[in-house]
N, CA and C atoms as a LAMMPS dump frame, in Angstrom:
ITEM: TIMESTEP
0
ITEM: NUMBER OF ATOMS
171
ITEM: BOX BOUNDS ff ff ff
-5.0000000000000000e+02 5.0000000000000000e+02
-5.0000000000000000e+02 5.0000000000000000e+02
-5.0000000000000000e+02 5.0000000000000000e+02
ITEM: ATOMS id mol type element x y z
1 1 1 N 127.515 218.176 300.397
2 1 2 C 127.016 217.394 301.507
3 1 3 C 125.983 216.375 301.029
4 2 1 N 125.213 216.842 300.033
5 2 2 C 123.996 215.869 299.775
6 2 3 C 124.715 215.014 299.145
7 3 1 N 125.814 214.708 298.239
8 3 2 C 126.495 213.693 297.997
9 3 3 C 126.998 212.74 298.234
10 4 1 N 127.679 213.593 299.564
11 4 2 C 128.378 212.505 300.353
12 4 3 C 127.032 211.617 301.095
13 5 1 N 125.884 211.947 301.41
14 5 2 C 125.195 211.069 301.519
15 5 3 C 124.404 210.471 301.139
16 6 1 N 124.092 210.083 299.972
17 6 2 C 123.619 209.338 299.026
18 6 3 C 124.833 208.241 298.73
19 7 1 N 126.262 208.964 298.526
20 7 2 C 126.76 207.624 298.627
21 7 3 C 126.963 207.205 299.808
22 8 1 N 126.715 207.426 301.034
23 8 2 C 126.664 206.727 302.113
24 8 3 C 125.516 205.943 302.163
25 9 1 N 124.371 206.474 301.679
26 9 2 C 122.77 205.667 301.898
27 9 3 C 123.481 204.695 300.83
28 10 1 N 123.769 204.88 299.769
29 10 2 C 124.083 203.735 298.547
30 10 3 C 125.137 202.568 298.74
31 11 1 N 125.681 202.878 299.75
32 11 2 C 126.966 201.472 300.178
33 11 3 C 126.614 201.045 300.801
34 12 1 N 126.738 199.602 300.418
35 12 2 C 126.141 198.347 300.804
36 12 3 C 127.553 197.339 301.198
37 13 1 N 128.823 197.739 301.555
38 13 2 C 129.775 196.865 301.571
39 13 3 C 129.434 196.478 303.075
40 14 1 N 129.304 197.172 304
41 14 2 C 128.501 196.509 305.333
42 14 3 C 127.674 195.638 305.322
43 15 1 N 126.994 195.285 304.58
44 15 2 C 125.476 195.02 304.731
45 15 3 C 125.916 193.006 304.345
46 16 1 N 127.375 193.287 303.883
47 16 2 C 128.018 191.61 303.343
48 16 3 C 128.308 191.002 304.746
49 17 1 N 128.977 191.828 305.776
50 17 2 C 129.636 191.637 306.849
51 17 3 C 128.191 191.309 307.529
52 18 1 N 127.491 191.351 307.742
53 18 2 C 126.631 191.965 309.089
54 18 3 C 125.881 190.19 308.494
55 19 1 N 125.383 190.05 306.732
56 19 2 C 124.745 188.811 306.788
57 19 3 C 125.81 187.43 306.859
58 20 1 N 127.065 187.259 306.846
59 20 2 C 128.065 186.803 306.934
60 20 3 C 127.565 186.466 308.485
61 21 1 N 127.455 187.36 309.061
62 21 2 C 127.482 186.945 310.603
63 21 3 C 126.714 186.578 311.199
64 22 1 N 125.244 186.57 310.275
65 22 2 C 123.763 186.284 310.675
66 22 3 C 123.846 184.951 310.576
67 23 1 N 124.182 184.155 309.408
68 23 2 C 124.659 183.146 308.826
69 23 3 C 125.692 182.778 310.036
70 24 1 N 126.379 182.987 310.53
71 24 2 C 127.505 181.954 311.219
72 24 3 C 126.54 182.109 312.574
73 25 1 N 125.601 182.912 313.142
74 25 2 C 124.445 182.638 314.504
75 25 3 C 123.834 181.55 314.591
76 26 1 N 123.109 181.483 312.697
77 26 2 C 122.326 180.804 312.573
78 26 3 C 122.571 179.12 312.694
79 27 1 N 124.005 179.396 311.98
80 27 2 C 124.705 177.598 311.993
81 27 3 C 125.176 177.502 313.457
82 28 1 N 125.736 178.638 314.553
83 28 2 C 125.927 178.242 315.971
84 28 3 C 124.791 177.313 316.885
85 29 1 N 123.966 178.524 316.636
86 29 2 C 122.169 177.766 317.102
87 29 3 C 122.142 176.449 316.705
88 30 1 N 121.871 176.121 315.332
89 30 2 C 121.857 174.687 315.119
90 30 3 C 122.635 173.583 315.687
91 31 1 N 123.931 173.984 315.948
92 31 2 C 124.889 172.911 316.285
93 31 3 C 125.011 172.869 317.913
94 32 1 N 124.602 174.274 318.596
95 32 2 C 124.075 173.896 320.312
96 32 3 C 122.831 172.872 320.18
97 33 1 N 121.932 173.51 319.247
98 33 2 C 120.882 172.593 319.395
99 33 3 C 120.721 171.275 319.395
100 34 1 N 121.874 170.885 318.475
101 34 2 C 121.989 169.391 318.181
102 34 3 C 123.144 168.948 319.326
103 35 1 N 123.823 169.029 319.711
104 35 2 C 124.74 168.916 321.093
105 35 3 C 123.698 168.436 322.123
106 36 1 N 122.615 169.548 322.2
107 36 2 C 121.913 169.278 323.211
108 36 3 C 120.922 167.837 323.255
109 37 1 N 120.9 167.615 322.063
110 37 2 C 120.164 166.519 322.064
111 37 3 C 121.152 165.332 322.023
112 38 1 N 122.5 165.203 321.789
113 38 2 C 123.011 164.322 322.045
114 38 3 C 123.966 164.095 323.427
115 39 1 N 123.693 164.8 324.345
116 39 2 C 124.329 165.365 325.391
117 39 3 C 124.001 164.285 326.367
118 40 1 N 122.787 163.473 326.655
119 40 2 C 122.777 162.399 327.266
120 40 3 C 123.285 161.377 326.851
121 41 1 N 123.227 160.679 325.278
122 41 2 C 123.852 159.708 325.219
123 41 3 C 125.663 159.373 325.414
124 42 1 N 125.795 161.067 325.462
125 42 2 C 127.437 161.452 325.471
126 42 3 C 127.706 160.759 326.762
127 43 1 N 126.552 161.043 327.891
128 43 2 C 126.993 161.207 329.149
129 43 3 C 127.354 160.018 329.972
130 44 1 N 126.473 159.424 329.159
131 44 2 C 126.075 157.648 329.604
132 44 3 C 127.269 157.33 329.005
133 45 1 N 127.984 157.336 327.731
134 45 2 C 128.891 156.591 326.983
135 45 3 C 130.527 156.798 327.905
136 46 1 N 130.604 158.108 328.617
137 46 2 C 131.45 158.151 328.975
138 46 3 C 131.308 158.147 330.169
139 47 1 N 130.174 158.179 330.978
140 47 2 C 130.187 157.15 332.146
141 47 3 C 130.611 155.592 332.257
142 48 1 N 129.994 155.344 331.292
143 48 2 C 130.536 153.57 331.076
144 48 3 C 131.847 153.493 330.7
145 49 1 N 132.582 154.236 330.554
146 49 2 C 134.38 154.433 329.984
147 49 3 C 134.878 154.651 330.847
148 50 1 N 134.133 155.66 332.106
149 50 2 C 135.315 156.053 333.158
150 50 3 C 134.802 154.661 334.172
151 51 1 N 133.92 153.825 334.359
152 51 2 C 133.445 153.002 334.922
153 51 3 C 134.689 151.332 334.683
154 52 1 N 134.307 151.418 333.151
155 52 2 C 135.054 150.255 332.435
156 52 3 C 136.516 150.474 333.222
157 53 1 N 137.389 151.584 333.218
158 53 2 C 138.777 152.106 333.485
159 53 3 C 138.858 151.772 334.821
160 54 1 N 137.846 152.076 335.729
161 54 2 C 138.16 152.47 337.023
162 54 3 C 138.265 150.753 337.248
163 55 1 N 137.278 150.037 337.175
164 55 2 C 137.384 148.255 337.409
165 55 3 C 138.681 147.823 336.595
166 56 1 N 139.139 148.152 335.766
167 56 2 C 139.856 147.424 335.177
168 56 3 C 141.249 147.662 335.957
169 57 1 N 141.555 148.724 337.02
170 57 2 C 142.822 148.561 337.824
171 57 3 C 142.3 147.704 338.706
């Protein structure tokens, strides 16, 4: 029994998965974050597109 857990305390093949995924949070966060800051000029640009379209029939 004490074996089997020592190599359980000693495996670390989880520990790849879990920062793998910390890492893909961390780049999610960033890229809402930056969305958010371009989220008005988005809004305006394609206001003026559905604007441009609608006059032009």
């Amino acid at each position: 029994m004490k074996t089997v857990f020592s190599r359980f305390v000693k495996d670390e093949s989880g520990a790849t998965a879990i920062e793998y995924g910390l890492i893909a949070a961390i780049i999610a966060v960033g890229i809402i974050a930056a969305l958010q800051g371009v989220q008005s000029s988005l809004k305006g640009t394609f206001n003026k597109i559905s604007s441009n379209v609608a006059n032009a029939n």
